[in-house]
C-alpha positions in Angstrom: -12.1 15.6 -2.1 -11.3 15.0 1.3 -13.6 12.7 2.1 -13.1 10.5 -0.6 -9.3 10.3 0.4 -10.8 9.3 3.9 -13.3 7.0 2.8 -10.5 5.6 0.6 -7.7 5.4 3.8 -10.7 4.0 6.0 -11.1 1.2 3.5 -7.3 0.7 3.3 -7.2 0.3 7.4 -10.1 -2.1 7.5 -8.8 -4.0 4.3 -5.5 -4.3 6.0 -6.6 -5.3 8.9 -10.3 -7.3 8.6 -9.2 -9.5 5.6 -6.5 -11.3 3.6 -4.1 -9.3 1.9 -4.1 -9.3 -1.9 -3.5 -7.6 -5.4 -5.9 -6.2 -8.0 -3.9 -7.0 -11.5 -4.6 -6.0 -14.9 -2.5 -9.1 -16.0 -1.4 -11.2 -14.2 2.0 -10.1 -14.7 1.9 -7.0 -12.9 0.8 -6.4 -8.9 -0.6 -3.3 -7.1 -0.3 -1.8 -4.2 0.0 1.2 -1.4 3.5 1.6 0.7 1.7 3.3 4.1 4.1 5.8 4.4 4.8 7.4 8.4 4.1 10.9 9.2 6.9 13.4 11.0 5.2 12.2 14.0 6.1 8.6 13.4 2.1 8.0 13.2 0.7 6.4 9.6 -2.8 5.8 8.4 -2.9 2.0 10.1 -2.5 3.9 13.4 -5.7 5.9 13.8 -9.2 6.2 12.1 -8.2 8.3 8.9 -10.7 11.6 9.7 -10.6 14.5 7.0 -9.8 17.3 9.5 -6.4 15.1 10.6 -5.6 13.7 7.3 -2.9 16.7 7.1 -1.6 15.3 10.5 -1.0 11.7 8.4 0.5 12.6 5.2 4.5 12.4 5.2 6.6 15.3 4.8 7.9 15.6 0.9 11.3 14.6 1.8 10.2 11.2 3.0 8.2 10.7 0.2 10.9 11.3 -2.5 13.4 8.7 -0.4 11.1 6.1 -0.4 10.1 6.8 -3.9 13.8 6.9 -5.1 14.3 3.7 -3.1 11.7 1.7 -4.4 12.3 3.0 -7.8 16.1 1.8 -7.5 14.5 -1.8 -6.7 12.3 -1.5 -9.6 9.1 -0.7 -8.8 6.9 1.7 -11.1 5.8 4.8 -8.7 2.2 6.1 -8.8 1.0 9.1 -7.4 1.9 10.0 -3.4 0.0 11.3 -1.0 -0.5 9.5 2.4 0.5 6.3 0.8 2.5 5.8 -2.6 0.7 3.6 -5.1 3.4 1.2 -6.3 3.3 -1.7 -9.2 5.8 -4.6 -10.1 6.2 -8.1 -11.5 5.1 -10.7 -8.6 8.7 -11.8 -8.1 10.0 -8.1 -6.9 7.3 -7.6 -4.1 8.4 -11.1 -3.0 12.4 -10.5 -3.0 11.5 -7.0 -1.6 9.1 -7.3 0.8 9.8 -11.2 1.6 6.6 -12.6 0.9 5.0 -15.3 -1.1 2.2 -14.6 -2.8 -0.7 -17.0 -4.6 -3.1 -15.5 -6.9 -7.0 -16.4 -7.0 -9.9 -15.4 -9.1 -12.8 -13.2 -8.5 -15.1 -11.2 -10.8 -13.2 -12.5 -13.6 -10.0 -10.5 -12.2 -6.7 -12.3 -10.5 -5.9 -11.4 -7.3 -2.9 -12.2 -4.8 -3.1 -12.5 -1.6 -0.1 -13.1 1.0 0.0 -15.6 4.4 2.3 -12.9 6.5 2.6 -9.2 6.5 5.7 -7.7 4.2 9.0 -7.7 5.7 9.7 -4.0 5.2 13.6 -3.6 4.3 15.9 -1.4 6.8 16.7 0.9 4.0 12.7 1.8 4.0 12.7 1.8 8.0 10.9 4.1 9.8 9.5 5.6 6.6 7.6 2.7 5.9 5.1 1.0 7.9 3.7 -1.2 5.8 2.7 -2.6 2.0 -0.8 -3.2 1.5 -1.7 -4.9 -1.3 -4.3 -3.9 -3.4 -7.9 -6.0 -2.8 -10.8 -6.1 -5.3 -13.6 -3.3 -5.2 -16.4 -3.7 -3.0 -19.5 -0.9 -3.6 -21.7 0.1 -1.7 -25.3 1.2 -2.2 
């Protein structure tokens, strides 16, 4: 299980940090993505290679994890599962009020997308918890 959360953080890092920035949608009403969330050390995911035997060191402690939730749930966001990131969803014009960014949707594999021409403006009441949002990006397999 590990190493599937760690191939899944290392392809989070590189996404976030090799490529544009966009959204997998099931419509193309609603957007997806991961809130990088900071440990008690003040390091997150985006700061170091992701490794199974430090992913402890990278998760957030629990009471972290329920501000931010309760935060982004008062904005209006629909919360997914935490664990080193939280999985968020929402309508394209609350990730741009929120996060102050535009986004433009394109098409690949018959799915829409969204990518973003800056990084989200993370809002003071999610500061330091927060270190970034990283939209989700269309599935690449490997064989």
């Amino acid at each position: 299980m590990k190493l599937y959360l760690c191939l899944g953080l290392l392809l989070l890092a590189r996404c976030r940090h090799n490529r544009p920035v966009s959204s997998s949608v099931m419509d193309t009403t609603t957007i997806y993505a991961s809130v990088v969330l900071a440990a008690p050390s003040g390091q997150s995911i985006l700061d170091t290679t992701p490794r199974a035997d430090r992913i402890d060191q990278l998760r957030p402690d629990s009471a972290t994890v329920a501000k931010v939730e309760e935060r982004l749930k008062t904005q209006g966001f629909t919360i997914g599962p935490p664990g080193v990131t939280i999985a968020i969803s929402g309508p394209q014009s609350l990730f741009e009020s929120t996060f102050d960014m535009r986004l433009t949707p394109y098409r690949q594999d018959g799915q829409t997308y969204y990518k973003t021409s800056k990084p989200a403006t993370i809002p003071a009441s999610l500061q330091p918890s927060v270190r970034d949002v990283v939209l989700a990006e269309p599935t690449q397999y490997f064989h």
